[in-house]
VEXSE-703742 format. One record per residue (C-alpha): residue in one letter; chain; x, y, z. Coordinates in Angstrom, 3 decimals. Layout:
BEGIN
code->A; unit->A; xx->X; yy->Y; zz->Z
...
//
This chain:
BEGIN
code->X; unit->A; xx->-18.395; yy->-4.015; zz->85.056
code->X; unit->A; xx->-20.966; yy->-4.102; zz->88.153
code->X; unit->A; xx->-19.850; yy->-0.442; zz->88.939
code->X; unit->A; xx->-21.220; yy->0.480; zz->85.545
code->X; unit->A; xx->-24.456; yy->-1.632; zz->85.737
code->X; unit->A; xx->-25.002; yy->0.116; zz->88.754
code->X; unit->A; xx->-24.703; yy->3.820; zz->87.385
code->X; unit->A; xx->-26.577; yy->3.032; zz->84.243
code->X; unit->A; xx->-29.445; yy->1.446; zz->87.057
code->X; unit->A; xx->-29.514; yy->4.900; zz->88.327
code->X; unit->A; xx->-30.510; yy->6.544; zz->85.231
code->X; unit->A; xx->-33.413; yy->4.676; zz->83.711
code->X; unit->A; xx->-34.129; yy->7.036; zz->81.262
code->X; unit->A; xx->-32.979; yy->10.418; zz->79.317
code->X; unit->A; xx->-34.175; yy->12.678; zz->77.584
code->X; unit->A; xx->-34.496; yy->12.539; zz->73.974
code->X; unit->A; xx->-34.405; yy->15.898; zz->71.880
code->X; unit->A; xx->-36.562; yy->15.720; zz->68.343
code->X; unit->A; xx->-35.905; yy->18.680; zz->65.250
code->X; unit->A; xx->-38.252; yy->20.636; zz->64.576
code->X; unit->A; xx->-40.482; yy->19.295; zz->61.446
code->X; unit->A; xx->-40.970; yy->21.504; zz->58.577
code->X; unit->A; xx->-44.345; yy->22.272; zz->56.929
code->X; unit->A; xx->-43.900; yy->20.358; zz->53.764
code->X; unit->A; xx->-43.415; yy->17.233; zz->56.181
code->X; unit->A; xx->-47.063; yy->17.285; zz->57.603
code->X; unit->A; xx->-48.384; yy->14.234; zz->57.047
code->X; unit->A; xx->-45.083; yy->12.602; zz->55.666
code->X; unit->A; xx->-42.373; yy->12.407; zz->58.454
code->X; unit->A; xx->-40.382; yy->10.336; zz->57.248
code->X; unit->A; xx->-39.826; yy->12.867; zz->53.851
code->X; unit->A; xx->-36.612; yy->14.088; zz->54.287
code->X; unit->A; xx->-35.039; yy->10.962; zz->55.076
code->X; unit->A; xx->-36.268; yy->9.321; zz->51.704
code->X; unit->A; xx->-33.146; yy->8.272; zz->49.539
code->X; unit->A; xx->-33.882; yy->9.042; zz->45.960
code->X; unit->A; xx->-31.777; yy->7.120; zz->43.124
code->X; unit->A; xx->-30.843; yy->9.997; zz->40.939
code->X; unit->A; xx->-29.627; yy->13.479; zz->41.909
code->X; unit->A; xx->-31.427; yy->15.900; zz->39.863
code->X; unit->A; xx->-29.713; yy->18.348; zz->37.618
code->X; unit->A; xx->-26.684; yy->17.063; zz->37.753
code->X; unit->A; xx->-24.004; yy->14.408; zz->35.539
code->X; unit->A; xx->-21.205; yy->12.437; zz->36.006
code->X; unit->A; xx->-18.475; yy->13.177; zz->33.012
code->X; unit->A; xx->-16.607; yy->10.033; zz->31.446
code->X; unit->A; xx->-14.895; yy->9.154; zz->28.760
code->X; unit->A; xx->-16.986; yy->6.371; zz->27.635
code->X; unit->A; xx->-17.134; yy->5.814; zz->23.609
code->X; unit->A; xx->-20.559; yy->4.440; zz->22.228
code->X; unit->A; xx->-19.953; yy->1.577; zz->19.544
code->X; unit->A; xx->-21.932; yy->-0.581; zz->17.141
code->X; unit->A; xx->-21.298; yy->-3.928; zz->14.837
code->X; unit->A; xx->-21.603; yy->-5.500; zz->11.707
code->X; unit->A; xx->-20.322; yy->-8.170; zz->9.696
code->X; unit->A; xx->-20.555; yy->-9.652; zz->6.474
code->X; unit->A; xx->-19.742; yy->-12.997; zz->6.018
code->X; unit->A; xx->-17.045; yy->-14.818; zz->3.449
code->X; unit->A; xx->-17.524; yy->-15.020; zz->0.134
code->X; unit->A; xx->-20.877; yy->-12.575; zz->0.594
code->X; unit->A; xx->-21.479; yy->-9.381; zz->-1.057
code->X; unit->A; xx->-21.179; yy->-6.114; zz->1.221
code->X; unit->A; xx->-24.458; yy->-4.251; zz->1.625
code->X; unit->A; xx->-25.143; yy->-1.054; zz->3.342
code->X; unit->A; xx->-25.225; yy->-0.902; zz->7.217
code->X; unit->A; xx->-27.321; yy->1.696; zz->9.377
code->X; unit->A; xx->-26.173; yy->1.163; zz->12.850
code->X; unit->A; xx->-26.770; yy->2.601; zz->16.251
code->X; unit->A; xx->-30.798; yy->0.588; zz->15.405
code->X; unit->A; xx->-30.329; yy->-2.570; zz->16.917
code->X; unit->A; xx->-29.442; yy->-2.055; zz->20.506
code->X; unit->A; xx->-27.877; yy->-4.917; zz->23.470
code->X; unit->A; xx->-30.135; yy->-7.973; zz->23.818
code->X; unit->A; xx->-31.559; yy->-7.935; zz->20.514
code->X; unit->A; xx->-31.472; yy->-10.069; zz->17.235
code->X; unit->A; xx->-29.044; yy->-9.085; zz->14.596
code->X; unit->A; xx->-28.153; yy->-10.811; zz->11.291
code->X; unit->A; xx->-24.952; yy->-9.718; zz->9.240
code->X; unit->A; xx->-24.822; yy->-10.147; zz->5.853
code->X; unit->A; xx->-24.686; yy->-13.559; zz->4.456
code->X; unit->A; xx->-24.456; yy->-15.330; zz->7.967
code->X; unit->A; xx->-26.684; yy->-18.506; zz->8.365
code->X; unit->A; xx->-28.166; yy->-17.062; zz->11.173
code->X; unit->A; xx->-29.245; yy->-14.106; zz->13.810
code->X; unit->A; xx->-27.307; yy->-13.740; zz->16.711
code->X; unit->A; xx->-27.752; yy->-11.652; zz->20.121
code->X; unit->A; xx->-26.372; yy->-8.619; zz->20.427
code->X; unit->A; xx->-23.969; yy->-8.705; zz->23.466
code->X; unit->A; xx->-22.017; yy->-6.093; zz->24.983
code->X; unit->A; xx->-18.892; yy->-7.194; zz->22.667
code->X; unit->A; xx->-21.242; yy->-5.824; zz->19.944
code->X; unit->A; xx->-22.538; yy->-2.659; zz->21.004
code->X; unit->A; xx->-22.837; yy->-0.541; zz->24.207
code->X; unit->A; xx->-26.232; yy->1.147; zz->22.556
code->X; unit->A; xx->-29.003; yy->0.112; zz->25.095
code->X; unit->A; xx->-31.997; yy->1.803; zz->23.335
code->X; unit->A; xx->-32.982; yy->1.555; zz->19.236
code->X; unit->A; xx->-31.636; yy->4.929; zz->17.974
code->X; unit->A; xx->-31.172; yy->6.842; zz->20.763
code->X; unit->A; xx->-29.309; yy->7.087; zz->23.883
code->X; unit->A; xx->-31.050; yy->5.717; zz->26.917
code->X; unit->A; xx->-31.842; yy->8.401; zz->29.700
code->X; unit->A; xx->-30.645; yy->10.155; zz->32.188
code->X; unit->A; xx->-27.861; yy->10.451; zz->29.545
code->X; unit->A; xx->-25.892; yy->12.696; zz->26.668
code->X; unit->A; xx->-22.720; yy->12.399; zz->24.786
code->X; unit->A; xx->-20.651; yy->14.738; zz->23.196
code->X; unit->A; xx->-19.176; yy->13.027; zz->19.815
code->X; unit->A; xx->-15.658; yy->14.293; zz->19.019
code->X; unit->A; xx->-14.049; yy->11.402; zz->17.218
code->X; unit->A; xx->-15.480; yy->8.731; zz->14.963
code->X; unit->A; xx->-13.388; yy->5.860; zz->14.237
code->X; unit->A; xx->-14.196; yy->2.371; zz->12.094
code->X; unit->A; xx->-12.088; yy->-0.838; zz->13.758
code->X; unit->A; xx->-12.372; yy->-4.056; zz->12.070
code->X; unit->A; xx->-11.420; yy->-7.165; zz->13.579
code->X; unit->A; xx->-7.618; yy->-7.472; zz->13.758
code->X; unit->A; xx->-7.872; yy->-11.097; zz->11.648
code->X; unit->A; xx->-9.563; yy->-10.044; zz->9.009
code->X; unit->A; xx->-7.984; yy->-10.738; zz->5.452
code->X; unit->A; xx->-5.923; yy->-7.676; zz->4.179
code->X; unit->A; xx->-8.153; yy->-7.462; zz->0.977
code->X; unit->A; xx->-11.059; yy->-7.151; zz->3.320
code->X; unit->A; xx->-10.432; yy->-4.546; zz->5.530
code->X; unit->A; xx->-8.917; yy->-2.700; zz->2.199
code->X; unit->A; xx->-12.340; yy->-3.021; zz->0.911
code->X; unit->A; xx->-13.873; yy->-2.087; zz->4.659
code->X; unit->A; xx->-11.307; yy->1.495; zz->4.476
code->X; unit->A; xx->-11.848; yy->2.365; zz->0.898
code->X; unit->A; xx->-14.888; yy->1.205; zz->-0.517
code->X; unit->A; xx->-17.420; yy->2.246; zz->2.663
code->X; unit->A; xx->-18.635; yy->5.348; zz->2.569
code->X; unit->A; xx->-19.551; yy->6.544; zz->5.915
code->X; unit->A; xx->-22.035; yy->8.906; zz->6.817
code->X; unit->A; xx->-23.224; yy->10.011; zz->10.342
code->X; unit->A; xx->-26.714; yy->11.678; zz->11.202
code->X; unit->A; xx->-28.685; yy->13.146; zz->13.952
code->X; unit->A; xx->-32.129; yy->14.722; zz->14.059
code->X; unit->A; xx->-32.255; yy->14.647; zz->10.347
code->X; unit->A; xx->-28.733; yy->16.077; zz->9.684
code->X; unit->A; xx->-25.516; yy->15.262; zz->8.147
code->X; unit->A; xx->-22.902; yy->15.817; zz->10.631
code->X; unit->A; xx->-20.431; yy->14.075; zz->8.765
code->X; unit->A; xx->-19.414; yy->12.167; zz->5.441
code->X; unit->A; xx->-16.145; yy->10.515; zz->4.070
code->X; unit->A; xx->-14.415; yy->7.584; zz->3.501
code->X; unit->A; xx->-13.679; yy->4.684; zz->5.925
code->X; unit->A; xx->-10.289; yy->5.178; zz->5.575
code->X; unit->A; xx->-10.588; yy->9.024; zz->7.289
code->X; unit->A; xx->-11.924; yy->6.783; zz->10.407
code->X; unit->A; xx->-9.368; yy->6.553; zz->12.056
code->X; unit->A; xx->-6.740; yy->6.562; zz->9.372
code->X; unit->A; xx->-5.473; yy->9.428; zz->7.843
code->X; unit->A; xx->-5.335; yy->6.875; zz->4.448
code->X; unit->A; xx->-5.019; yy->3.728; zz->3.758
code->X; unit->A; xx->-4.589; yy->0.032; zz->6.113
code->X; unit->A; xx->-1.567; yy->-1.208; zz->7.768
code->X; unit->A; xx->-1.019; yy->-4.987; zz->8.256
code->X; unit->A; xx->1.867; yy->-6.792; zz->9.389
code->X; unit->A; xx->2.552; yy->-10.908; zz->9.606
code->X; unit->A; xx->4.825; yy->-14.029; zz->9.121
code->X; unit->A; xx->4.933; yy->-16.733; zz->6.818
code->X; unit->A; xx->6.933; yy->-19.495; zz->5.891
code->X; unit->A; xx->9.030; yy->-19.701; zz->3.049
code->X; unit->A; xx->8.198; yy->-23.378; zz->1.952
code->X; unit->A; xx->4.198; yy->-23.584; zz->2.522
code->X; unit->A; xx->1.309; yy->-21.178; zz->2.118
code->X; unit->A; xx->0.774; yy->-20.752; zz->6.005
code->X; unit->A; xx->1.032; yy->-17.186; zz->6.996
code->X; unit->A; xx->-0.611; yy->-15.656; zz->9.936
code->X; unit->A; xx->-1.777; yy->-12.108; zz->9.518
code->X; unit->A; xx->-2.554; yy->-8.599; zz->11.334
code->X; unit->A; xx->-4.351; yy->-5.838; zz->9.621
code->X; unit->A; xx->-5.804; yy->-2.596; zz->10.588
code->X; unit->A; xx->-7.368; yy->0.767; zz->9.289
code->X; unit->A; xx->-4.669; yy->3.016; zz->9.716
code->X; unit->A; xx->-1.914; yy->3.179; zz->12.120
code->X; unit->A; xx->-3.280; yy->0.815; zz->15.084
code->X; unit->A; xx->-2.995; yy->3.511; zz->18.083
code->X; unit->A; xx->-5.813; yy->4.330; zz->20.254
code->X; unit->A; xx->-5.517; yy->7.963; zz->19.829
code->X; unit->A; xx->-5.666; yy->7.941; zz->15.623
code->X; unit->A; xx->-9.204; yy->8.959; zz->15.263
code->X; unit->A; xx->-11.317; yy->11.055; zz->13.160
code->X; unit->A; xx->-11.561; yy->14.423; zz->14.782
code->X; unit->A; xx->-15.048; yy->16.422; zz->14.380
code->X; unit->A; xx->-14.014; yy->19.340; zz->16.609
code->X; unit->A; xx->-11.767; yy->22.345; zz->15.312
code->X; unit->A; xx->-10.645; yy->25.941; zz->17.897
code->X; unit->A; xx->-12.397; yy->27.862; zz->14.677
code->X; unit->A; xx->-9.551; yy->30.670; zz->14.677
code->X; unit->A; xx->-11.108; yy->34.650; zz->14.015
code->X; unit->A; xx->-11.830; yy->35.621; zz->10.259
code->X; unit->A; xx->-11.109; yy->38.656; zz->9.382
code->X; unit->A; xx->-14.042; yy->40.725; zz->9.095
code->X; unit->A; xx->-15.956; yy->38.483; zz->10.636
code->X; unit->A; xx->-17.331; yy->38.106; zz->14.330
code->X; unit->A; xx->-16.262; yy->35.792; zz->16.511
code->X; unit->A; xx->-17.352; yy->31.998; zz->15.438
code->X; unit->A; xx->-17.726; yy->29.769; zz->18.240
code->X; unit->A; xx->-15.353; yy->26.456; zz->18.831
code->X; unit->A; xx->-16.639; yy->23.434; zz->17.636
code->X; unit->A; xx->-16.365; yy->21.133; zz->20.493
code->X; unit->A; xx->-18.125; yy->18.161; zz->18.973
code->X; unit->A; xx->-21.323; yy->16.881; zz->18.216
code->X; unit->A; xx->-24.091; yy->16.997; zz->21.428
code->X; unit->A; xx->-26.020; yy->13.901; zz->21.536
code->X; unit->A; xx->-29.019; yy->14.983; zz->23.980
code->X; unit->A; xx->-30.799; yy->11.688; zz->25.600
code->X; unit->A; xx->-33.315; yy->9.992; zz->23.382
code->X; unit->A; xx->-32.241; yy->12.077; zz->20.095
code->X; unit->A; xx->-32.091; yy->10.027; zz->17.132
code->X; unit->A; xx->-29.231; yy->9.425; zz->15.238
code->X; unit->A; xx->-27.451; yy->6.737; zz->13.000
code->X; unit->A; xx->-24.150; yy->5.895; zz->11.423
code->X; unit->A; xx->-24.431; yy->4.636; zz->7.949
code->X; unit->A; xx->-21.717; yy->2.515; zz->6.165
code->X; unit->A; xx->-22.460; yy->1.895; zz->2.752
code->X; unit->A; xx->-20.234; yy->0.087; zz->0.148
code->X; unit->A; xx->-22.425; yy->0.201; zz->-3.008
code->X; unit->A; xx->-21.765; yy->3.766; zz->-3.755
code->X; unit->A; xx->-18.350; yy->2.946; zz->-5.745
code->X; unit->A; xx->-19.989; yy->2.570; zz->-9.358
code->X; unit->A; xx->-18.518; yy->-0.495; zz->-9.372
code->X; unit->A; xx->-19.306; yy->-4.518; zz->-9.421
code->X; unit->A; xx->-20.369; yy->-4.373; zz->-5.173
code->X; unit->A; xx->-17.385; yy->-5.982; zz->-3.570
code->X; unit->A; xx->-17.044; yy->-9.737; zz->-2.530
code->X; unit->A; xx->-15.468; yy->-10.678; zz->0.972
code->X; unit->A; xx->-12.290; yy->-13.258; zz->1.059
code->X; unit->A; xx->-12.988; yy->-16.760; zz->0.346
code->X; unit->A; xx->-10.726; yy->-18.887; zz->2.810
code->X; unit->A; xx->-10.060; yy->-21.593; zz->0.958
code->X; unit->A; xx->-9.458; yy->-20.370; zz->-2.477
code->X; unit->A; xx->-9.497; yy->-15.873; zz->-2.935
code->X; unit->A; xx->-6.569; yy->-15.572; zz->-0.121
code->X; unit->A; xx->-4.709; yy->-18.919; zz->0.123
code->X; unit->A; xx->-2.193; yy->-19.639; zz->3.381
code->X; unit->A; xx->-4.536; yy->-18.075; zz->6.004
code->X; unit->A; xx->-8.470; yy->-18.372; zz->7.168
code->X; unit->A; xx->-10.385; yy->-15.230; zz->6.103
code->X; unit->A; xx->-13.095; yy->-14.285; zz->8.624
code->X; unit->A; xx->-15.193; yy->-11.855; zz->6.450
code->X; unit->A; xx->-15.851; yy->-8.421; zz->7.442
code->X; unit->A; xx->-16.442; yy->-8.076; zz->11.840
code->X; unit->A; xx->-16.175; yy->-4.536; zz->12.246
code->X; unit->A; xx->-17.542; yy->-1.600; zz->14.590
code->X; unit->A; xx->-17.738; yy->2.258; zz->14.488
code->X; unit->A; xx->-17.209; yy->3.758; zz->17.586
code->X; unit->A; xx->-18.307; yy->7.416; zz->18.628
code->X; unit->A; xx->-15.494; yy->8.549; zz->20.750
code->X; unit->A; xx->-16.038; yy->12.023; zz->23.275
code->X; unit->A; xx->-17.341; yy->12.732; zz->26.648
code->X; unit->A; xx->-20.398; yy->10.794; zz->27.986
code->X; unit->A; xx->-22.272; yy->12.610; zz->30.473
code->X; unit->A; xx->-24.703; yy->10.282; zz->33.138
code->X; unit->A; xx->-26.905; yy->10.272; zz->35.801
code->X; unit->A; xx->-25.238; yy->10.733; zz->39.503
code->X; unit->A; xx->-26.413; yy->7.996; zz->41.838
//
């Protein structure tokens, strides 16, 4: 150790060696060290669905639904509930009223509708059959159709137990098959027509950043009395109805800012 302090005694000093600055530094030397948060012109790819909520409460008339307006943080009231709540991220991913909040874009290539696993079987047969479903951007109709086309190719599925000797029965129910890849696709390979030029694929639906657009799930289109949710004491006896709690989710490819 004192050999050392004794050769670094020797050598004071040495010489440091600075770059050379460029023109566009004059004035700012410290420019090209500058961090910046986002990396410009370019996005991270993900597969990162957008979703939305609503509910209707029991023994409440359904009413129409626009979603994708009421984004995270922010008061919503379902129909028939005694009071607003706030919109937390087990509601809805959305961040801005609308729109999607930039730097950001997603490509929508599945739409599905998921109600809450508990909900009474006559409920989310009213949630896959009676709501229509209709989903807009900039003004058009990208697409229309039943709930029960989102996910489900038709119709619910619900499975449970009961006992044989009292009305207690504990119940699952879904629309559709319940598997994560049974959506709604909105993309198609387009084959050649004959005669025809070339058409090109339909991957989807581009959502740029801050383009509106809106899902709308309305259940009064049926020509028919509007439907009434479960009562859990006395519509569906043996198990506790929970109303309508459903979402729509806009599955594809959500494209963000690198950091």
């Amino acid at each position: 150790m004192q050999a050392q302090i004794s050769r670094n005694a020797q050598r004071p000093y040495r010489k440091v060696t600075l770059r050379t600055m460029s023109e566009h530094e004059i004035g700012r030397p410290h420019g090209r060290m500058r961090l910046k948060n986002i990396v410009q012109g370019q996005l991270d790819a993900r597969v990162q669905p957008l979703y939305d909520f609503f509910s209707v409460a029991i023994n409440t008339a359904v009413r129409p639904e626009t979603l994708f307006t009421i984004p995270f943080g922010q008061q919503y009231t379902g129909a028939g509930a005694a009071g607003a709540i706030i919109k937390t991220f087990f509601h809805t991913n959305l961040l801005t009223s609308g729109a999607l909040d930039a730097p950001k874009k997603l490509l929508v290539k599945n739409i599905s509708l998921m109600g809450r696993p508990d909900m009474s079987i006559a409920d989310v047969n009213a949630l896959a059959g009676q709501y229509l479903v209709t989903f807009t951007t900039l003004g058009k109709q990208f697409w229309i159709g039943h709930g029960q086309k989102l996910p489900a190719g038709a119709g619910t599925f619900a499975s449970g137990i009961a006992t044989l000797t009292a009305p207690q029965a504990q119940v699952g129910a879904a629309n559709g098959w319940p598997s994560a890849q049974n959506v709604a696709p909105i993309t198609d390979g387009v084959p050649d027509i004959p005669g025809y030029p070339p058409i090109t694929p339909i991957t989807g639906v581009l959502l740029e950043q801050q383009q509106p657009f809106q899902v709308i799930c309305d259940p009064t289109q049926t020509q028919a009395t509007v439907y009434t949710t479960a009562n859990s004491t006395t519509t569906v006896p043996g198990y506790v109805s929970v109303g309508v709690q459903a979402w729509i989710y806009l599955e594809g490819i959500t494209l963000v800012a690198v950091v």
